[in-house]
C-alpha positions as CSV (number, residue, x, y, z in Angstrom):
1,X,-20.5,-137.9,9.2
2,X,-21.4,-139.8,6.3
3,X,-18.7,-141.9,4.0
4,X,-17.7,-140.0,1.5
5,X,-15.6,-141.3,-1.5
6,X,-13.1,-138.7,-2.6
7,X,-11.1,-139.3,-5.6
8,X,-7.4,-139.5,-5.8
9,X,-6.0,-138.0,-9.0
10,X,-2.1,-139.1,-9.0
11,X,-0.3,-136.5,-11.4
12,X,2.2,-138.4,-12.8
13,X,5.1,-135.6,-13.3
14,X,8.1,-136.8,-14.7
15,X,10.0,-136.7,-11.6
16,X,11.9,-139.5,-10.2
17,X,10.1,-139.5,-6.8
18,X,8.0,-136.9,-4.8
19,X,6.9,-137.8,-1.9
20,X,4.2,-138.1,0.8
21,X,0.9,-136.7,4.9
22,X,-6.2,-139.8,7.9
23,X,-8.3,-141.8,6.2
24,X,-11.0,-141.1,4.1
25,X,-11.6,-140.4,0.9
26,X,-9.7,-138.8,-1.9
27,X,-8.4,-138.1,-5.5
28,X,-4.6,-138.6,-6.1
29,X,-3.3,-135.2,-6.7
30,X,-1.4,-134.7,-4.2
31,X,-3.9,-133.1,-1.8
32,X,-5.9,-134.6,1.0
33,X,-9.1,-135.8,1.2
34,X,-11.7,-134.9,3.7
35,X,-14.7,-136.7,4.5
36,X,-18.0,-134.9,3.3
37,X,-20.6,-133.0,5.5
38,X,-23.2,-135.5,6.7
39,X,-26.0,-135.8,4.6
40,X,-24.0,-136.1,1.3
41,X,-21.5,-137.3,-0.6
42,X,-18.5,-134.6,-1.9
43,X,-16.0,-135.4,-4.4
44,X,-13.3,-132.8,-4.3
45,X,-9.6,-132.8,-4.0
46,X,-8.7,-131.1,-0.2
47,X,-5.8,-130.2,2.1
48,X,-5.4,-132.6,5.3
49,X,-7.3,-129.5,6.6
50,X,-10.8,-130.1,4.4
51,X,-10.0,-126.9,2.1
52,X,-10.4,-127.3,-1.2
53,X,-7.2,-127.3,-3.5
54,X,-7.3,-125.7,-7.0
55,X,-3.8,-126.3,-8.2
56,X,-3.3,-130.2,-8.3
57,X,0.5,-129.0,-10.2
58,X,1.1,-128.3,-6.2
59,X,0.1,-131.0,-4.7
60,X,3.5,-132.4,-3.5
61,X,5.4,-132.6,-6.8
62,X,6.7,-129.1,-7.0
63,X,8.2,-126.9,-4.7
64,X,5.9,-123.8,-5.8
65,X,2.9,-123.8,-6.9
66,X,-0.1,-120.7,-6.3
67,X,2.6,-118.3,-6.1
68,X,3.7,-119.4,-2.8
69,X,7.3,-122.0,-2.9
70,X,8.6,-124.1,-0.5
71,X,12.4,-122.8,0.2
72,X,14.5,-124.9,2.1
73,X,17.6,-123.1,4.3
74,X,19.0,-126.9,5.1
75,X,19.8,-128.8,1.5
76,X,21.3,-131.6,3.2
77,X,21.9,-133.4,7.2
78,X,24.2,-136.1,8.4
79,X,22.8,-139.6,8.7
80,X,22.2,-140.5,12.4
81,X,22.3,-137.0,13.9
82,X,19.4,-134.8,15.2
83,X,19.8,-131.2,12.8
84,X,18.0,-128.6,12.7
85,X,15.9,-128.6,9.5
86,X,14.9,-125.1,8.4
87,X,12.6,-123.5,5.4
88,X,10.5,-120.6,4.9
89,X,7.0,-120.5,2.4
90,X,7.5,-117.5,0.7
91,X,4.5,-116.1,-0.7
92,X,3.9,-113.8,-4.3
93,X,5.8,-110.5,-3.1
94,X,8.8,-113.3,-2.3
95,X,8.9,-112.5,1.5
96,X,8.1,-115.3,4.7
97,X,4.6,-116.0,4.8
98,X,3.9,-115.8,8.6
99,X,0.0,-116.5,9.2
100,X,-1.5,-119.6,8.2
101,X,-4.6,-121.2,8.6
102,X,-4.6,-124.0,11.4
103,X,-5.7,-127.3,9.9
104,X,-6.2,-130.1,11.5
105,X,-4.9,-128.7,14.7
106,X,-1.7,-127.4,13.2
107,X,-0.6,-124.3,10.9
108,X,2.0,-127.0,8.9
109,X,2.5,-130.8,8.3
110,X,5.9,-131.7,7.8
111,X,6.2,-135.7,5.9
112,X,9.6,-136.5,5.1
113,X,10.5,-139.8,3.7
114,X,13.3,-141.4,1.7
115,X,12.7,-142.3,-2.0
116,X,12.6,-146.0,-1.8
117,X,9.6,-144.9,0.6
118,X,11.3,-146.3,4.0
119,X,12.1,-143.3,7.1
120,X,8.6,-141.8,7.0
121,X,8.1,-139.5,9.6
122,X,5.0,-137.1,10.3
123,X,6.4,-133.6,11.6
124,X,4.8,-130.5,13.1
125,X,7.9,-127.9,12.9
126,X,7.4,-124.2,15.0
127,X,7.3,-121.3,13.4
128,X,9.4,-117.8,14.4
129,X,7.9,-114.4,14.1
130,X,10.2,-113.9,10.8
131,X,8.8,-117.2,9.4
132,X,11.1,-119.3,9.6
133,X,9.9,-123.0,10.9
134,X,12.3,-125.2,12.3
135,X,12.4,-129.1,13.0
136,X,15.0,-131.2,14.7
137,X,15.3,-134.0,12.2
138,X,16.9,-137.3,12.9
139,X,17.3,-139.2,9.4
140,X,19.6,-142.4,10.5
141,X,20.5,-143.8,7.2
142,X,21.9,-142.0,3.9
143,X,19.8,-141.5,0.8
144,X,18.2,-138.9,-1.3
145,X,14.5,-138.0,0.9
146,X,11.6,-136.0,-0.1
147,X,10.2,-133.7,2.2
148,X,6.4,-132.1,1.7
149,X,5.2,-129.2,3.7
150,X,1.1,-129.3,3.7
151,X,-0.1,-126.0,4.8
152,X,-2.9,-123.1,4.2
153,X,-1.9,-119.7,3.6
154,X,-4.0,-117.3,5.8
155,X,-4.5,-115.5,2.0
156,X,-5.8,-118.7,0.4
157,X,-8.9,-120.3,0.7
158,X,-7.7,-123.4,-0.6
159,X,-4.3,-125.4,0.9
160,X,-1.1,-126.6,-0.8
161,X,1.5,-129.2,-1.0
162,X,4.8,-128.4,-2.0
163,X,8.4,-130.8,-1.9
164,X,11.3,-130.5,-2.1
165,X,14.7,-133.0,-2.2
166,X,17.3,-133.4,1.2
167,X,20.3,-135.0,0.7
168,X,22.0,-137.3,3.6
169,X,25.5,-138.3,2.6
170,X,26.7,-141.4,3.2
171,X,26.6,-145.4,1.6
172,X,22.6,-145.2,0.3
173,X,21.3,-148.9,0.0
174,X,18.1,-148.7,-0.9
175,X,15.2,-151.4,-0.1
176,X,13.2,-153.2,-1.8
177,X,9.3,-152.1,-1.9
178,X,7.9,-154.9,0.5
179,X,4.9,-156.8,-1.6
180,X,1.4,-156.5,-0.7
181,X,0.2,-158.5,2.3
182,X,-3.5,-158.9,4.0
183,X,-2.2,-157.9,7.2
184,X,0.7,-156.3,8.7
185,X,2.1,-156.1,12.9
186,X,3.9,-153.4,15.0
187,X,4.4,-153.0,18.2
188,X,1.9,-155.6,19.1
189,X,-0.4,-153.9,16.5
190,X,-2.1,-156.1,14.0
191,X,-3.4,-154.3,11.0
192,X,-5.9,-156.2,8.9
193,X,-6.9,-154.5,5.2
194,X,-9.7,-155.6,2.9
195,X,-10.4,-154.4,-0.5
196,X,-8.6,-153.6,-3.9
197,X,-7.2,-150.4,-5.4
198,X,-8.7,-150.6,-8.7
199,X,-7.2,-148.6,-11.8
200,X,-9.5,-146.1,-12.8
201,X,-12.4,-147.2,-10.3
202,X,-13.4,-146.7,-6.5
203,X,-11.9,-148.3,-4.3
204,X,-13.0,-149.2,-0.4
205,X,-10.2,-150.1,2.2
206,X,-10.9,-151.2,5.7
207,X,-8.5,-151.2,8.2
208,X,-9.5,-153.6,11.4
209,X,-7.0,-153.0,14.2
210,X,-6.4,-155.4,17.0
211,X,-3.7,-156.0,20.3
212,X,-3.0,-158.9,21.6
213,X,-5.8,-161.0,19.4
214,X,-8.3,-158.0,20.9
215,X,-9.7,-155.8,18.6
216,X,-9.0,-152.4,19.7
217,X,-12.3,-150.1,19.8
218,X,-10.9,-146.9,22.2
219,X,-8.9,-145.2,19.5
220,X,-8.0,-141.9,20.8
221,X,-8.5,-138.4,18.5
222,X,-5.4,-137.9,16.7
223,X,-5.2,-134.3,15.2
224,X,-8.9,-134.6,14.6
225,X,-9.1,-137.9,13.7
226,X,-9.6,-141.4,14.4
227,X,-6.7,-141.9,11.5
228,X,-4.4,-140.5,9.2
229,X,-3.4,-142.1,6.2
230,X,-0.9,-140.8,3.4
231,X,-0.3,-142.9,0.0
232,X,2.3,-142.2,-2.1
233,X,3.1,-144.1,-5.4
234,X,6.2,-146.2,-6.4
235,X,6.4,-144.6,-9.4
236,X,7.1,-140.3,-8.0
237,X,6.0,-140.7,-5.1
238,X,2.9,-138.4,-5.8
239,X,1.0,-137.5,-2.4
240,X,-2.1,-138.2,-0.8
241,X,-3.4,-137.5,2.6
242,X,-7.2,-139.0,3.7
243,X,-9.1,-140.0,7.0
244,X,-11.3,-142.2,7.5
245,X,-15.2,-142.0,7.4
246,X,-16.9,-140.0,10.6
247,X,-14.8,-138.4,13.2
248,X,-14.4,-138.4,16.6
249,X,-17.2,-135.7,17.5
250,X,-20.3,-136.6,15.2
251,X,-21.4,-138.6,18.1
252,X,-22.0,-141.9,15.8
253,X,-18.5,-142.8,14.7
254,X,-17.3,-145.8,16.9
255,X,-13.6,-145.7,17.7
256,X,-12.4,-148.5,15.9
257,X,-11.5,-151.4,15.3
258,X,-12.3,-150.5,12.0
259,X,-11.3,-147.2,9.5
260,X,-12.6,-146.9,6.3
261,X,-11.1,-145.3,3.2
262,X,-12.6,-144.2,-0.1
263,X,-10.1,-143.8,-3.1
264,X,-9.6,-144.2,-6.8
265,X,-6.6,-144.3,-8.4
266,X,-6.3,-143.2,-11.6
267,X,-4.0,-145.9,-12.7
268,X,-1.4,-149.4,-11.9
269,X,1.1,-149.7,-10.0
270,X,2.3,-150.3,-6.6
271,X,1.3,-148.1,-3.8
272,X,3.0,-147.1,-0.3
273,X,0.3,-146.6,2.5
274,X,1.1,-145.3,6.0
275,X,-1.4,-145.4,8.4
276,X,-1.3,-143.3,11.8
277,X,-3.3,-143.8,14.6
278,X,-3.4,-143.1,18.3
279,X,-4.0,-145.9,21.1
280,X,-3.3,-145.9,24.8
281,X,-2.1,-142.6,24.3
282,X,0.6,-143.3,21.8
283,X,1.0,-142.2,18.1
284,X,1.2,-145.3,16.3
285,X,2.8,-146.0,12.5
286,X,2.1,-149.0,10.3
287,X,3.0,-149.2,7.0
288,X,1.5,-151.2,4.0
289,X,2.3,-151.7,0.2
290,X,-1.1,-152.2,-2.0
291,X,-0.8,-152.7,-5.7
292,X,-3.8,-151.5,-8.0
293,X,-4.0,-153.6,-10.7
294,X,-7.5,-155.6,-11.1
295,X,-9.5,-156.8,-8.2
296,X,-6.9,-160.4,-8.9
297,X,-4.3,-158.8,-6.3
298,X,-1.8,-160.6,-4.7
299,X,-2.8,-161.0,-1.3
300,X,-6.3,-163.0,-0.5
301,X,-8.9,-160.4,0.9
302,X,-11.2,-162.3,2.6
């Protein structure tokens, strides 16, 4: 599969956050970005599943959007205590939408995260034959979150991305944004990331992976690809979700060290990127702040 840069068109709402769900290439809106078809370049905004969004309004910033709404049963969880976490989609006649369109190995995405963009997590909640899905949900410190459910209706040809708020009571202190670094390290992971979010251009972000001082070229498949990466902005936290250029079965993408991204931003500011991949058959999360503001960012790029 060839690159493919996929704008990124950030709806700026109003709204005092709305948050996040592999790497590639896309327009903030909201919606994910899919790599093109070999042989060609695409520039559409898609669902983490590839299929083509036509309502960017829905992309993560509103809880309906399409006719369909997101419609939580659980408005708020204890800090520190698995609950169960239910919603429903209902669809235009108001009732459970039950059949769904399987993207990227799953019928839903769950991406909860708190609004100063720290506790994200990357769900996959089960579905009953009423449709109603469920989660067990651990949040372990109090604060206002955002959930986004990323999903296809079997009745759409197009995905959505629709939030909504959960409250966990408690003492909220709330962190500040971390500042842009050239590299970060988890769990003996070291992330390196060159390039620059530009306002208003295209921007190319490559993400080198090593362990140990080795660079790590086995990546395994995760949810049908090498990658995941969601970017949500300071600002609303307005959602993205992209992967990387290839995929595991065109039979000439390598398996690391390196992702690549394609994105443009429409506009400044500070940016939230978490990056999921899979290695020695682990899911692992690293999380990185990029600010577009000019190629002079604060971090050296080398």
């Amino acid at each position: 599969m060839t690159s493919t840069p996929v704008r990124l068109g950030l709806y700026g709402l109003a709204l005092a956050g709305v948050f996040v769900s592999a790497i590639g290439l896309g327009k903030l809106t909201g919606a994910s970005v899919e790599p093109a078809a070999a042989g060609g370049h695409e520039s559409h905004p898609t669902t983490a599943g590839g299929h083509p969004t036509t309502d960017p309004a829905a992309a993560g910033l509103l809880a309906g959007a399409a006719g369909y709404r997101l419609v939580p049963q659980t408005s708020a969880v204890p800090a520190d205590t698995p609950t169960e976490y239910r919603f429903h989609i209902a669809g235009p006649d108001g009732r459970p939408v039950t059949n769904f369109s399987t993207t990227h190995e799953r019928d839903l995405h769950l991406i909860v995260v708190r609004r100063d963009l720290s506790g994200f997590q990357h769900l996959h909640p089960e579905l009953d034959p009423a449709g109603t899905w469920s989660q067990s949900l651990t949040l372990p410190e109090a604060g206002q979150y955002r959930v986004f459910a990323d999903f296809q209706p079997a009745a759409l040809d197009h995905g959505l991305t629709l939030g909504v708020d959960l409250a966990v009571a408690g003492n909220y202190q709330p962190r500040p944004l971390p500042a842009p670094t050239p590299a970060v390290e988890v769990d003996g992971y070291r992330v390196e990331w060159t390039g620059d979010l530009l306002p208003g251009g295209s921007s190319r972000l490559t993400m080198r992976i090593s362990r140990a001082g080795a660079p790590v070229g086995d990546l395994q498949p995760h949810l049908g690809a090498y990658g995941h990466l969601v970017v949500l902005r300071e600002a609303d936290l307005a959602y993205l979700h992209v992967h990387p250029d290839g995929a595991p079965d065109d039979g000439r993408t390598a398996a690391g060290p390196e992702l690549t991204f394609h994105a443009d931003v429409p506009d400044a500011g500070r940016y939230r990127l978490f990056l999921e991949f899979r290695h020695a058959d682990s899911v692992r999360s690293v999380e990185l702040t990029a600010a577009a503001d000019g190629p002079d960012q604060t971090h050296d790029h080398g």
